[in-house]
N, C-alpha and C positions, 0 to 999 in steps of 0.2 A: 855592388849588387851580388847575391847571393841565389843561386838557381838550388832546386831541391826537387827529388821527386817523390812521391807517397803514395804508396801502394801495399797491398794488403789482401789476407786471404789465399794465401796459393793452391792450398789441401791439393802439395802432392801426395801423389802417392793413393789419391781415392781412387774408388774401386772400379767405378764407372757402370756399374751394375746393369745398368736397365739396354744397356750397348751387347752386342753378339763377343764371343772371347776374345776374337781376333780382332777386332776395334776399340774395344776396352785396351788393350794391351800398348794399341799404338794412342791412342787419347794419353796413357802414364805417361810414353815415352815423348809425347809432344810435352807432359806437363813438366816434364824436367829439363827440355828442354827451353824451357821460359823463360829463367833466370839469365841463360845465356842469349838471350834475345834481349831481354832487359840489360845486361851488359855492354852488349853494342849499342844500342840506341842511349845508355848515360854516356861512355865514352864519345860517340859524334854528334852531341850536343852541349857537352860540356857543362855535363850536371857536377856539381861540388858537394852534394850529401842527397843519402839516400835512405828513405826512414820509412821501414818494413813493421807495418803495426799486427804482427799475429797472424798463428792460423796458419805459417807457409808449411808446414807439414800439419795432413790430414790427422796424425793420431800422435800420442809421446814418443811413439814407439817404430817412425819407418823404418824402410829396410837400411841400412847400413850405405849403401851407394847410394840413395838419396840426399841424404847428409851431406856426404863428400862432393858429390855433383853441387849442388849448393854452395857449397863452401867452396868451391875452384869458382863457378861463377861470379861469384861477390866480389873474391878475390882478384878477377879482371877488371873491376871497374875501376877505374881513376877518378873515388872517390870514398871519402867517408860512409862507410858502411852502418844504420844502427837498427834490432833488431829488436822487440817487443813479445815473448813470448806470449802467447792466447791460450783460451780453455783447451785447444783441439792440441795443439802441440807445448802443452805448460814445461815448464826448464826442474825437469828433477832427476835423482841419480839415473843412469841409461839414455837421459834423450841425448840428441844429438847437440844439443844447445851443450850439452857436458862432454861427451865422448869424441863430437866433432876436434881438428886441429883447424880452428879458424886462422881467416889471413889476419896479418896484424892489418890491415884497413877497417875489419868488421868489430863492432863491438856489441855484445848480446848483452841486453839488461837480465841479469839471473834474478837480480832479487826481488822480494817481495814487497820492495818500497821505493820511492823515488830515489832514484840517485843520478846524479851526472855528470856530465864530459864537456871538458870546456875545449874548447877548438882555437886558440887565441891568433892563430892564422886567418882566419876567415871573422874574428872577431863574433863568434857566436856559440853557446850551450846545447846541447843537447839533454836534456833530460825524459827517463822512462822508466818501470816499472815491469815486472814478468809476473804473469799466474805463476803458480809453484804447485798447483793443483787445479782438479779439472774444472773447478767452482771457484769462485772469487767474490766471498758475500760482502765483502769492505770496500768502501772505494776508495781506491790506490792515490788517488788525486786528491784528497782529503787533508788538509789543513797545508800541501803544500803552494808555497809564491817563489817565483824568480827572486832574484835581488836585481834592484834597479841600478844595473851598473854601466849602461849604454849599450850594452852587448845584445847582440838579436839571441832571443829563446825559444827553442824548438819544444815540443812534448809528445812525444808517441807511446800510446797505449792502445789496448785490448781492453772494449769491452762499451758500457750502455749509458747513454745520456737519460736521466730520472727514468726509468726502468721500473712498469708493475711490480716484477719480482726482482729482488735482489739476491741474483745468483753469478754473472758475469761483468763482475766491475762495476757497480752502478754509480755514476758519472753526474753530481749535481751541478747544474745549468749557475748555481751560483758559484759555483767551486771552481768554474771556468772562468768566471769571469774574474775573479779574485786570484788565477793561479799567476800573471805577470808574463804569461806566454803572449808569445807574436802569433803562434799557431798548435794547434794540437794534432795531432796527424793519429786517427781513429781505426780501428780495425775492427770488427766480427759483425757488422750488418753489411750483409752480402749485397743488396741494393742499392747502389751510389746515392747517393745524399745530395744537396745543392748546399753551399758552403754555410756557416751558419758564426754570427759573432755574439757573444757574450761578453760584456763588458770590451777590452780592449783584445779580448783574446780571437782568432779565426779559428775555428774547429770545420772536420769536414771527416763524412767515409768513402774512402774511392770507390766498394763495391769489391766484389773478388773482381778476379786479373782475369779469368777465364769459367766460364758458363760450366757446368758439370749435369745440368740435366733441364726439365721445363718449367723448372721453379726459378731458374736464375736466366731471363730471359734478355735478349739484347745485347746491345753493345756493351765490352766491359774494357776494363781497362785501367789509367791508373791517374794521379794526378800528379801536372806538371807544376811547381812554386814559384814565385819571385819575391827578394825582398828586397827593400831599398837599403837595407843598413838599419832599418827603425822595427816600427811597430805590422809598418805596412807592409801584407803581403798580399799578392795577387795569386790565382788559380786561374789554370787550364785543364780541363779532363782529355789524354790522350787515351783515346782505342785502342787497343792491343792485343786483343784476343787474338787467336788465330782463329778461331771456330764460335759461329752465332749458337744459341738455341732459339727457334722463333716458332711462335704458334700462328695458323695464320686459318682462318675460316673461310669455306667457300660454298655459296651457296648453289646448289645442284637443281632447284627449279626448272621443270621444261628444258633442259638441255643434260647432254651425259655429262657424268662426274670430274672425267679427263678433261672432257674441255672446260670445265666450269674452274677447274685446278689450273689451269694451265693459263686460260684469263688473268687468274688471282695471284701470279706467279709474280717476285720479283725479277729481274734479269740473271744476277748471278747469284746462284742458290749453290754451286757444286761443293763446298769450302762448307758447310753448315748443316747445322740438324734441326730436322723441321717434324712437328704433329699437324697434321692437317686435318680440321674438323668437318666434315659435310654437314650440312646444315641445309635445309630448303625443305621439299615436299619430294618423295618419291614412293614408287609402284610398293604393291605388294611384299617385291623382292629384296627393297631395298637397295643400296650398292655394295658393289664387288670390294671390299679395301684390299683383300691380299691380291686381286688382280692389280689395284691399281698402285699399287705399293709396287710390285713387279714391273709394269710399263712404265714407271717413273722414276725408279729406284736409281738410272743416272744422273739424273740432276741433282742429288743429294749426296752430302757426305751420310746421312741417316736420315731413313725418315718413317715415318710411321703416319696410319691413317684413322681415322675413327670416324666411324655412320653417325651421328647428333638428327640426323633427317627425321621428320614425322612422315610418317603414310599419310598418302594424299587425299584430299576431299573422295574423289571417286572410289577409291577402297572403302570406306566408312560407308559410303551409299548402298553399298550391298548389304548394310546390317538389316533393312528392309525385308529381305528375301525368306520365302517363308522354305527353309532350309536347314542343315547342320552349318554350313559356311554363314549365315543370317543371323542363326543362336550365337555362338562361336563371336561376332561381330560383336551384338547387343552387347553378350553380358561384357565383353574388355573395351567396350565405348562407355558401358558405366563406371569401369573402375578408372577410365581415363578423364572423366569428368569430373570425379573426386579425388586425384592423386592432388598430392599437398606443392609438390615440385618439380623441376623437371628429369631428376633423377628417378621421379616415382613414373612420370609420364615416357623416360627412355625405356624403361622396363617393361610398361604395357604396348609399347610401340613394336619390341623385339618380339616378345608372348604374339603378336598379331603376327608378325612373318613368319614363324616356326610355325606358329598354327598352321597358317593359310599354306605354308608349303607341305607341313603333316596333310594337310585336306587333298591336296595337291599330288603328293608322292613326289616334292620337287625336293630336291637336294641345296640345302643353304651353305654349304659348305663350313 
């Protein structure tokens, strides 16, 4: 039996932008420290290869101690190390795929074609490919097949299974299935996959290792392998992250916002970063977010709030009133009855509270 784990995606070293400076800062420093987290958990499981499909550095170009972090991490594992260069971090003069002094465990695919590493201890190949640039219009996996010599075949690569555009590896579904691989081990769609088989071959994307903003939402992580000696391999997806992104909607109807938040709450939120949508029907004023971003801001490692609320029946009923506040109502009840969507409809919804507080002399903050 043969254990493996496949993971992919790390973009150390991003920026973390949409984070305050001083939580960007410690988000890098959790992200470098991943590697050595993935290092303990292959060692007290007794992983035997570990196959890094691209993308673990965010640009060619990190800083100089990323690299080497990196490179001590890999180098603790008590295991075969193999490493797939992607678009975000491609293997050319200056990256650290060059500059690095890797351990002799790791072995980086540099070049622009298949090539590989036969492991005849473990009775199994490894075969992969590197970008060399930040595009990859050819696909890498193209005309290549194992040779059938009873040995288990591994494949890791960077990049797209039949792909619109062919710019990052594009990966045909026949070309999988003809390649002689037990498994392909996938990297740059940040989304985890559910495992997928092509002829005799298993292909799969584990998903980045860790969330980076509220486009990559949930649990991430990485995947765990098995093979019997043959063709057959089995998958686990192990969680990993230290830190969720999750979006979570609450509806503020006939009750305040805090409590209506606080209903809608999981149990343990302090470890994660959450956008919270109001959503329901409220006054006039709408709700407070940077109050309630303040009253709640312990339970989160981050968290941020957003109004999505329409003004309620009873505000509307005043467009009746034979008044400036009346006029004011009619004419943004008409433009709210012809907006094409809901971003046209969040816009006349705000133009109603500004108004009505302009009317008002009240302060929206």
């Amino acid at each position: 039996m043969l254990k493996f784990i496949h993971a992919a995606d790390f973009h150390l070293d991003s920026a973390f932008a949409a984070l305050p400076p001083g939580r960007a800062a410690e988000r890098r420093r959790e992200s470098r420290e991943l590697a050595f987290r993935l290092a303990d958990y292959v060692n007290a499981h007794g992983v035997q290869l570990v196959l890094l499909a691209g993308d673990l550095f965010d640009s060619a170009a990190p800083y100089r101690e990323t690299g080497e972090a990196l490179a001590e991490a890999l180098g603790r594992m008590n295991a075969q190390v193999f490493a797939a260069p992607g678009n975000h971090d491609w293997c050319g003069p200056g990256s650290p795929w060059v500059t690095v002094d890797w351990p002799e465990n790791v072995h980086i695919f540099r070049e622009n074609a298949m090539t590989s590493v036969d492991l005849p201890e473990l009775g199994t190949a490894v075969h992969g490919a590197a970008f060399t640039s930040a595009e990859q219009g050819s696909g890498l996996l193209a005309g290549f097949s194992a040779p059938e010599d009873g040995r288990v075949h591994l494949g890791v690569l960077h990049g797209e299974i039949d792909p619109a555009e062919a710019r990052y590896n594009p990966i045909r579904r026949e070309e999988i299935a003809a390649s002689g691989l037990s498994y392909l081990a996938l990297g740059h769609i940040h989304k985890r996959g559910e495992p997928k088989r092509y002829g005799g071959t298993l292909c799969a994307w584990p998903g980045c290792i860790e969330g980076r903003g509220f486009d990559e939402l949930g649990e991430k992580g990485f995947y765990e392998g098995v093979t019997d000696g043959g063709r057959t391999v089995s998958l686990t997806f192990v969680p990993f992250a230290r830190r969720r992104y999750e979006v979570l909607e609450a509806d503020v109807t006939g009750r305040s916002p805090r409590s209506a938040v606080e209903a809608a709450l999981p149990e343990d939120t302090a470890n994660d970063l959450y956008r919270i949508l109001l959503t329901g029907e409220t006054g006039e004023g709408g709700a407070d977010t940077k109050a309630l971003e303040t009253a709640l801001a312990g339970n989160f490692y981050a968290l941020e709030v957003r109004d999505h609320t329409r003004v309620a029946a009873d505000v509307w009923a005043r467009a009746g009133e034979d008044s400036l506040r009346g006029l004011f109502l009619r004419e943004l009840r008409t433009r709210w009855d012809a907006a094409g969507d809901a971003s046209e409809r969040e816009a006349v919804t705000q133009a109603v509270r500004f108004g009505l507080a302009a009317l008002d002399h009240r302060d929206l903050g």
